[in-house]
N, C-alpha and C positions, 0 to 999 in steps of 0.2 A: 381498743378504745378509739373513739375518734371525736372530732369536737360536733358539738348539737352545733353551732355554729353552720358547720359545714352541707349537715344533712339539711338543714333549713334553707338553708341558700340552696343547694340543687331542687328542695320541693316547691321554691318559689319563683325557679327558672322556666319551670314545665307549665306550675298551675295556672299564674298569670293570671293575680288576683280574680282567682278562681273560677277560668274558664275552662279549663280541664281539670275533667274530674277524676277519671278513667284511664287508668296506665297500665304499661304492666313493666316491674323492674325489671330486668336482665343482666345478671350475673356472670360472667366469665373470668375466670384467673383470677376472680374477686376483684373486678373490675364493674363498674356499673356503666351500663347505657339505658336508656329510656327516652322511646320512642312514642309519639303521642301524635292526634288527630282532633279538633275541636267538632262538635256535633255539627256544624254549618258547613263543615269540612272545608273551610278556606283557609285553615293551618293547619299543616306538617312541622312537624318540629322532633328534636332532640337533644337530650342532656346525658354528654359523657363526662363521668369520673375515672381517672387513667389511673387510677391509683388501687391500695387495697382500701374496701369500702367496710371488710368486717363481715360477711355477710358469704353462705358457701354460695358454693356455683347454682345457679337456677332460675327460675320466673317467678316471682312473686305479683299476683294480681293488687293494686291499690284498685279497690270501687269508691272510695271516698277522702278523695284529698284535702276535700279543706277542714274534714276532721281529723283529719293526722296532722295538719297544719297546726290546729289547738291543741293535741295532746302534746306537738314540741314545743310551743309555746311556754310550756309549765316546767321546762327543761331547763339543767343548766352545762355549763361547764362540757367535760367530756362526759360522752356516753358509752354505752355497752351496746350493742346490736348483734341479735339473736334471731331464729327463724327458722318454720317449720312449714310444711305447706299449708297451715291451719292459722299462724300467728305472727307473726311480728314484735317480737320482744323488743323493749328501747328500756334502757334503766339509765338513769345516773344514782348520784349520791341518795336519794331523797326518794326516789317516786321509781317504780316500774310499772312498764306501760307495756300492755298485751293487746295488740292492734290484729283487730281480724281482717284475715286474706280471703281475695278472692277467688275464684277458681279463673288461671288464666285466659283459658279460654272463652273466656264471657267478655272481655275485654276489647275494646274495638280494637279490629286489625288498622296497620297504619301501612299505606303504600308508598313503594320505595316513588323518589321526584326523578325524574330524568331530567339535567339537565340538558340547558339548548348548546347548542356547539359554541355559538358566540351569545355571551349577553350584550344587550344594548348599551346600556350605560353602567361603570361601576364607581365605588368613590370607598374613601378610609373611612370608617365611625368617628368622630369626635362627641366631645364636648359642648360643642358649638350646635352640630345638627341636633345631637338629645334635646338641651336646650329651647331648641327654637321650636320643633316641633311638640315638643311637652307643654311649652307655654301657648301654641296656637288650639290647640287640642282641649287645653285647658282654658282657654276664654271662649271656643262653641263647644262648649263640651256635652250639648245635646245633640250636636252632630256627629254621624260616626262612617264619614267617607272622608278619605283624602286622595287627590289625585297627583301624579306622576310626569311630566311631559319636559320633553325636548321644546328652547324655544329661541328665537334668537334674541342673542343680551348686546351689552358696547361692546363688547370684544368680542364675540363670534358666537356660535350654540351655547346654553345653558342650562341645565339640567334644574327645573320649578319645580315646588311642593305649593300643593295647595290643599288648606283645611278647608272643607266645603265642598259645594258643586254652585254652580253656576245658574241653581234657580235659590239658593242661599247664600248667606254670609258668606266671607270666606276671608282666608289669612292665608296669603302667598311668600315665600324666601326662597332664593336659589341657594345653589350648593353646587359647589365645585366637584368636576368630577370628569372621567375618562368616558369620553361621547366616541361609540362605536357606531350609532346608526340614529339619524330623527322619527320622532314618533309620535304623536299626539296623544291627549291625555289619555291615562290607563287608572280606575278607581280601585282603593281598597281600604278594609276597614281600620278606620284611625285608630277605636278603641283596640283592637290587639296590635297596631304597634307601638301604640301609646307605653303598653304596659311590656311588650318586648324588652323596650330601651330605659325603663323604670328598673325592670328583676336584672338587670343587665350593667347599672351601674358602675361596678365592680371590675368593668372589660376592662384589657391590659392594652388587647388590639382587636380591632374587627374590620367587617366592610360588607358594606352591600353592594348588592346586583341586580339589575331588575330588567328584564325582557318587555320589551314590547308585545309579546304575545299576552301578558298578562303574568307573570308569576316576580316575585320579589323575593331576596334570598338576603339574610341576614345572618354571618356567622362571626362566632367570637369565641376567642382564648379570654376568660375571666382568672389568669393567675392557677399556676400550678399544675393541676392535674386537670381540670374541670374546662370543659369545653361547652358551646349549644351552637344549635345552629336551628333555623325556622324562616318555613318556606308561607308565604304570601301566596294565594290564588286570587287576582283579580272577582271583585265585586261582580254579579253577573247585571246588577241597574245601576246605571249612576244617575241620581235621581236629583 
């Protein structure tokens, strides 16, 4: 048994209000990771559960997450989790739900990130940054570039977020943070980390990291067993 709770929360870590659709679960020691690629391919990401999941050892293909998003919906309390290469069993009290698999290897491959030796800038997640960035995000919310830069503030270098680009609106806040190297602005798309730091709530601790070559790393302990972590590829226009 484990709580619907739970499983809801790790499929709302990856889909991201439902940008990934396409996963494939992986099972170890009955353990879960899930590793994932957006079709634009400018996220890499992953969601471990360190814990037992209910579930034997193996791959199970999701081809459609934001229907099994609806079928836990209708869910309550603890559930039952069952699983064959053909199905996906979920039952509580009330309702059992036969979710078809799909054959893993149809499933987009997702490749490993190499991190850089040194990142540029790093800094802790808060409350304050979700915050400001969810609310800048969400007043151009037809816009879906934000950019990154090194600049100088009253006290020394600064590390700026800007919603926008520079032939639009925009909504700028700095943030405190550990400046390894200055850079000039570096673009990436708002709407996925909008919704990063939305399924992400829950964090206990996190921090990001972002290279001036263009990649931004966002990881986080959300409590317990459950971890994610989701890698940013720089925009290729910043328009």
């Amino acid at each position: 048994m484990i709580s619907k709770k739970v499983i809801s929360n790790i499929v709302s870590k990856y889909s991201l209000g439902n940008h990934i659709e396409q996963v494939k679960w992986g099972v170890s020691d009955k353990k879960l990771n899930i590793n994932f690629i957006n079709d634009s391919k400018t996220l890499v990401g992953y969601v471990e559960y360190r814990d037992d999941i209910g579930l034997k050892n193996g791959d199970y293909g999701i081809f459609n997450t934001s229907q099994l998003t609806k079928c836990l919906n209708i869910l309550d309390g603890d559930i039952l989790l069952d699983a064959n290469s053909k199905k996906l069993n979920i039952a509580d009290t009330s309702y059992e739900i036969k979710f078809s698999l799909a054959d893993p290897a149809v499933i987009p491959n997702v490749p490993d990130i190499k991190n850089p030796d040194q990142w540029s800038v790093s800094f802790s997640l808060n409350d304050e940054f979700i915050t400001r960035f969810v609310k800048s995000k969400d007043a151009l919310s037809d816009l879906n570039t934000f950019t990154v830069e090194t600049r100088e503030g009253f006290t020394g270098n600064e590390l700026v977020f800007t919603v926008g680009t520079n032939i639009t609106n925009t909504i700028e806040f700095a943030v405190e943070a550990d400046i390894n190297e200055d850079f000039s602005p570096v673009p990436f798309d708002s709407d996925i980390l909008k919704e990063i730091l939305k399924a992400n709530k829950d964090y206990h601790s996190g921090e990001i990291r972002i290279s001036k070559n263009g990649l931004l790393d966002v990881h986080l302990h959300c409590g317990g067993p459950l971890y994610t972590g989701y890698y940013l590829v720089r925009k290729q226009e910043n328009n």
